[in-house]
C-alpha positions in Angstrom: -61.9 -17.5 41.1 -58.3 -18.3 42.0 -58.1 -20.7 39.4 -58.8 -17.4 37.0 -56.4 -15.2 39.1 -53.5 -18.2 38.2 -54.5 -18.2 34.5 -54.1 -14.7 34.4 -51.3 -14.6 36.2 -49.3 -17.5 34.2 -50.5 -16.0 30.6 -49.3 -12.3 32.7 -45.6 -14.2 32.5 -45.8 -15.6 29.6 -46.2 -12.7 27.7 -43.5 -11.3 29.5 -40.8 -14.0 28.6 -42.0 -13.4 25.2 -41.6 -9.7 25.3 -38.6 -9.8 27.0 -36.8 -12.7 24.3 -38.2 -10.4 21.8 -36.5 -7.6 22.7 -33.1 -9.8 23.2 -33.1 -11.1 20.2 -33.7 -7.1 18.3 -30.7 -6.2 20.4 -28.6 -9.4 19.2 -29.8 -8.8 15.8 -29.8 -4.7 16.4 -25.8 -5.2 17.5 -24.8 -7.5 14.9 -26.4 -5.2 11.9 -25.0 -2.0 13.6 -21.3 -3.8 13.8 -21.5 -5.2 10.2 -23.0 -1.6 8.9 -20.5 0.3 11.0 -17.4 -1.4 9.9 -14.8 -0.9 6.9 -12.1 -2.8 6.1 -9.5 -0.9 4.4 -6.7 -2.3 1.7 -3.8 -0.4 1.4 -0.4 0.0 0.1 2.7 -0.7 2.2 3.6 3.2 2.0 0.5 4.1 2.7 0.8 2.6 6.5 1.7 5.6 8.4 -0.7 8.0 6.5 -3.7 6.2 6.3 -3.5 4.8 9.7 -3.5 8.2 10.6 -6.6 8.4 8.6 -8.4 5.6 9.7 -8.3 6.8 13.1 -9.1 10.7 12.3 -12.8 8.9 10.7 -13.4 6.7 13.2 -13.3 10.1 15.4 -15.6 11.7 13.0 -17.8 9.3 11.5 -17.8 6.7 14.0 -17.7 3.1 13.0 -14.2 0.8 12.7 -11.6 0.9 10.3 -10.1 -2.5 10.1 -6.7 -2.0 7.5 -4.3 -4.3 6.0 -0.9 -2.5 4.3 0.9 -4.9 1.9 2.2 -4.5 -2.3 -0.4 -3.5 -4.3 -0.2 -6.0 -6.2 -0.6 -8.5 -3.8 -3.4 -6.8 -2.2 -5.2 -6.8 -5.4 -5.3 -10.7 -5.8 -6.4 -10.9 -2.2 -9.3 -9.1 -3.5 -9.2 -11.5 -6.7 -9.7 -14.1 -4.5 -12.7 -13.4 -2.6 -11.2 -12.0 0.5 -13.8 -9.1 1.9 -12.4 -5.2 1.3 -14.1 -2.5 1.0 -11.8 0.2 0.1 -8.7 -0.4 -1.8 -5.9 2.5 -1.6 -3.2 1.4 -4.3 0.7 3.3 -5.1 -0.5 2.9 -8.7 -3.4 3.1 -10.7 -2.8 0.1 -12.4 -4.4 -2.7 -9.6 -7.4 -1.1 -8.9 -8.2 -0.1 -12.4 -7.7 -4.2 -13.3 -10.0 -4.6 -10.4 -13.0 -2.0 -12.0 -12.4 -3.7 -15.0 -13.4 -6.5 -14.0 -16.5 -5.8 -12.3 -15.0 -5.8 -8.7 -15.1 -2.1 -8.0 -16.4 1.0 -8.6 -14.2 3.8 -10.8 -11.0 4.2 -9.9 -9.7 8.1 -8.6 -6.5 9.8 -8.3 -6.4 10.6 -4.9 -2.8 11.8 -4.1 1.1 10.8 -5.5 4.3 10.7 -4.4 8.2 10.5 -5.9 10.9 8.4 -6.2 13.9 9.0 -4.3 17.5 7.5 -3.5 18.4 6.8 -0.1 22.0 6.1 1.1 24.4 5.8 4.0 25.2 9.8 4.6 29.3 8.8 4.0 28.0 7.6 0.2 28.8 9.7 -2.3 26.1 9.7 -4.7 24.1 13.3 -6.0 21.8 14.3 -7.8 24.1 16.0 -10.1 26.4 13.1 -10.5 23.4 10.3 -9.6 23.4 7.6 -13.0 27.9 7.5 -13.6 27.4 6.9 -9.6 24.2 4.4 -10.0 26.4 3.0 -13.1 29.7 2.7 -11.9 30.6 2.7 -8.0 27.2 1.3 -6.9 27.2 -2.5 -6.6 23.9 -3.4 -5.1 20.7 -1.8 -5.4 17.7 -2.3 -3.1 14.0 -2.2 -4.9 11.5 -4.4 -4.5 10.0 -6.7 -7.5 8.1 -5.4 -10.0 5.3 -7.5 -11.1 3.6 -7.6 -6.9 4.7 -4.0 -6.1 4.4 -0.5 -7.8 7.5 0.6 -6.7 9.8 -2.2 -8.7 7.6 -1.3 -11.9 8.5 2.4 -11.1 11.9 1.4 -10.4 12.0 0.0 -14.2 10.5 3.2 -15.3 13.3 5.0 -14.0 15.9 2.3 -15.5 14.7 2.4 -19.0 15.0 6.4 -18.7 18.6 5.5 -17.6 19.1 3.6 -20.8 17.6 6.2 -23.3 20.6 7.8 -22.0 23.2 6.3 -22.0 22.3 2.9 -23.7 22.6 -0.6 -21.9 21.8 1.3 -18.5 18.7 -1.1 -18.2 20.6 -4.2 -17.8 23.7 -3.1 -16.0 21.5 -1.7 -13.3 19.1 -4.5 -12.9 21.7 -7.2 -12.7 22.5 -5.5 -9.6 19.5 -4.7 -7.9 18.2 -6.8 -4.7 14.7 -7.7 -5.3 13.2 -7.5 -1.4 10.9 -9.5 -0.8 9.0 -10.7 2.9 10.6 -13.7 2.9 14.3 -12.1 2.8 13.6 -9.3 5.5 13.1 -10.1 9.3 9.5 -9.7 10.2 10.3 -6.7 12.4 11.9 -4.9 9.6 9.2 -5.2 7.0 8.1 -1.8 6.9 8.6 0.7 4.3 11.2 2.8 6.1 12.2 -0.3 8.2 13.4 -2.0 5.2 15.4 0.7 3.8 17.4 0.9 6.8 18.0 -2.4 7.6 18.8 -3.0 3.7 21.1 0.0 4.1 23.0 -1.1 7.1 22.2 -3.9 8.8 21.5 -6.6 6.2 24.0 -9.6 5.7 26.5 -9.5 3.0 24.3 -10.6 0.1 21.7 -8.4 1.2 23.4 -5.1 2.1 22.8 -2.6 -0.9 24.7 0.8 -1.5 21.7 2.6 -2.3 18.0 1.9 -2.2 15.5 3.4 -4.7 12.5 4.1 -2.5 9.5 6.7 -2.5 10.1 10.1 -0.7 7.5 9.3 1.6 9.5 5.6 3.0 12.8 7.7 2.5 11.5 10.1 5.2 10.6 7.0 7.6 13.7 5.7 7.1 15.4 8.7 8.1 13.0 8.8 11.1 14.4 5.6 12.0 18.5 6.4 11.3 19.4 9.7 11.0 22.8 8.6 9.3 20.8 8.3 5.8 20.6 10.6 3.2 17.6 11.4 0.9 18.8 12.0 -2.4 16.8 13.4 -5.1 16.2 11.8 -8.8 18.0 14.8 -11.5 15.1 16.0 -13.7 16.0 13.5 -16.8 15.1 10.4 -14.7 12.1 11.8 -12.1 9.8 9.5 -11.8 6.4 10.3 -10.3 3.8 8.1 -8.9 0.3 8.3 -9.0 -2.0 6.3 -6.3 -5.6 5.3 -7.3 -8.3 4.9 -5.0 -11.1 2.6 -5.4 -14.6 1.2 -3.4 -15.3 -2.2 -3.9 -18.5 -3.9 -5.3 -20.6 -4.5 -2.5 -19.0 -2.3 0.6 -20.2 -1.6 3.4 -22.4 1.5 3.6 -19.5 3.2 5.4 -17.2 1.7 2.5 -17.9 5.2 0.6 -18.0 7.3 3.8 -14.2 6.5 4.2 -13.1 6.6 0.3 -14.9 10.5 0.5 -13.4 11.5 3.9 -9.6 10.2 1.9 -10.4 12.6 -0.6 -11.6 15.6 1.4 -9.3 18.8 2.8 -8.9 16.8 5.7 -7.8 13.6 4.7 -5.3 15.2 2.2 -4.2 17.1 4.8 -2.8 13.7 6.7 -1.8 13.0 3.5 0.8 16.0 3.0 1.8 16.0 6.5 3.6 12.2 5.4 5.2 13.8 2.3 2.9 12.9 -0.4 1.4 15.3 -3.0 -2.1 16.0 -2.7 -3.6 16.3 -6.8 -6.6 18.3 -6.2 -9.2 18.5 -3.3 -11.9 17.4 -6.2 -10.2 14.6 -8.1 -10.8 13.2 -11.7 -11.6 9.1 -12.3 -8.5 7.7 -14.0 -9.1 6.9 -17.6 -9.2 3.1 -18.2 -6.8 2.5 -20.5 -4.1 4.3 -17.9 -0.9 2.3 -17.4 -1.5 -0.9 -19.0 2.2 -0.6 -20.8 3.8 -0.3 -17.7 1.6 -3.4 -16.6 2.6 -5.2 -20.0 6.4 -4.2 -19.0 6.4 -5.0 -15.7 5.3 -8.6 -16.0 8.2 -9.0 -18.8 10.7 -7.7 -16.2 9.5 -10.2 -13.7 9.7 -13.0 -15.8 13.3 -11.8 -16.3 14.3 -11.6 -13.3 12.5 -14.2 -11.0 15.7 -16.4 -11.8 18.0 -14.3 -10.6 16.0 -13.6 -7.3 15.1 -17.2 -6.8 19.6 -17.5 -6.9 19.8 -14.9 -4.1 17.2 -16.8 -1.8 18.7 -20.0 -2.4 22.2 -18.2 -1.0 20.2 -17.4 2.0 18.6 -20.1 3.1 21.5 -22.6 2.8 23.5 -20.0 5.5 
């Protein structure tokens, strides 16, 4: 009889253990889908920082989960992506890297999801206007701060707005370029790598061969900037040389179920909302897919440009590094 009452009691605890490392490993395996289910990792634009930061944190709120971002060029973000590195939203200042990315099978179609505008931003004791912007651009400005055009939308912009120069007034395209300071991250102090951080430091604080007169920048970075120094000045583009810029939105191939949830909350009244209150230009609150044949001149152009010009820029770092 006790030798039953043992058996019982040692099959009693063994069934126990069992039940118990059962339920351990559901919970392990419970916590580790709910974690990889639950997070997004979100690509953006380097002027997109502020605002979809913003974002990001206004959807974790809602919709729980974790937005893990990364803000860098466009371009550069793209062949991350390229390259195998996980994403599962990419938020671009152009169309034309995440429409190369649905294109080639990596993403879903590519949306419109808000734009901004190109600006000039100066030291407030520079006198450059609109009204008087491209015979100032042309003749008393000496340095120019953009960034480069084949890794980042805003340098192919930049040489949107320098060949409308030149249907003007003819030669424009190369006089301006041959004096315009490529930035890139290895020519700015890590701390000052930011959209609006950059502008100012390029503005005032920069050595010698770095310090520009005026720096082409989107309205949205010109309003960090001015955050960060109020002795800046915003100036605007005149009509004849505006240059907009539309950001695409795409989800990637494979996102995370939640991947979606944050590309739709982007789009919706409220994310547009965070979107306005950083400067940019909400399209619509129901926005079209950009067609697929959008921008690939400018792409076309913009590689020609860099070409151009990586000679140059490779001088200017060579300058730098020897001081």
């Amino acid at each position: 009889m006790i030798k039953n009452y043992l058996l019982i009691a040692t099959l009693t605890t063994s069934i126990f253990h069992i039940s118990l490392a059962k339920q351990t490993l559901a919970a392990t395996f419970g916590e580790i889908s709910q974690t990889e289910t639950d997070k997004v990792v979100l690509f953006g634009a380097g002027s997109l920082r502020g605002a979809l930061s913003e974002v990001a944190r206004n959807f974790e709120n809602v919709n729980g989960g974790t937005v893990e971002t990364s803000f860098a060029f466009s371009g550069l973000q793209r062949e991350r992506i390229e390259n195998g590195e996980k994403a599962d939203v990419f938020a671009s200042a152009d169309v034309s890297n995440p429409l190369t990315l649905y294109q080639k099978g990596l993403s879903g179609p590519v949306v419109n999801f808000t734009s901004n505008r190109l600006v000039a931003v100066i030291n407030s004791d520079f006198e450059l206007t609109t009204n008087n912007f491209l015979q100032q651009l042309l003749s008393n400005v000496d340095k120019i701060g953009t960034f480069p055009p084949l890794s980042d939308p805003l340098g192919a912009y930049t040489q949107d707005l320098y060949r409308k120069a030149d249907a003007i007034l003819p030669g424009s395209l190369q006089n301006l370029n041959e004096k315009s300071i490529f930035f890139t991250q290895e020519l700015v102090p890590p701390d000052k790598f930011t959209s609006g951080g950059l502008i100012a430091w390029g503005l005032q604080e920069a050595p010698p061969e770095l310090k520009v007169d005026a720096f082409i920048s989107y309205y949205t970075s010109a309003l960090a900037a001015l955050e960060i120094s109020p002795n800046l000045k915003v100036v605007e583009l005149p009509e004849n040389l505006a240059i907009k810029a539309d950001y695409g939105l795409t989800v990637l191939k494979d996102a995370s179920p939640k991947g979606q949830e944050l590309a739709d909350y982007i789009l919706s009244p409220d994310g547009q909302d965070v979107l306005a209150k950083y400067g940019f230009s909400p399209v619509s609150f129901t926005p079209k897919p950009v067609p697929e044949s959008s921008n690939i001149g400018a792409i076309i152009f913009a590689v020609s440009i860099a070409f151009a010009l990586n000679k140059k820029q490779s001088s200017v770092g060579k300058q730098l590094v020897k001081k």
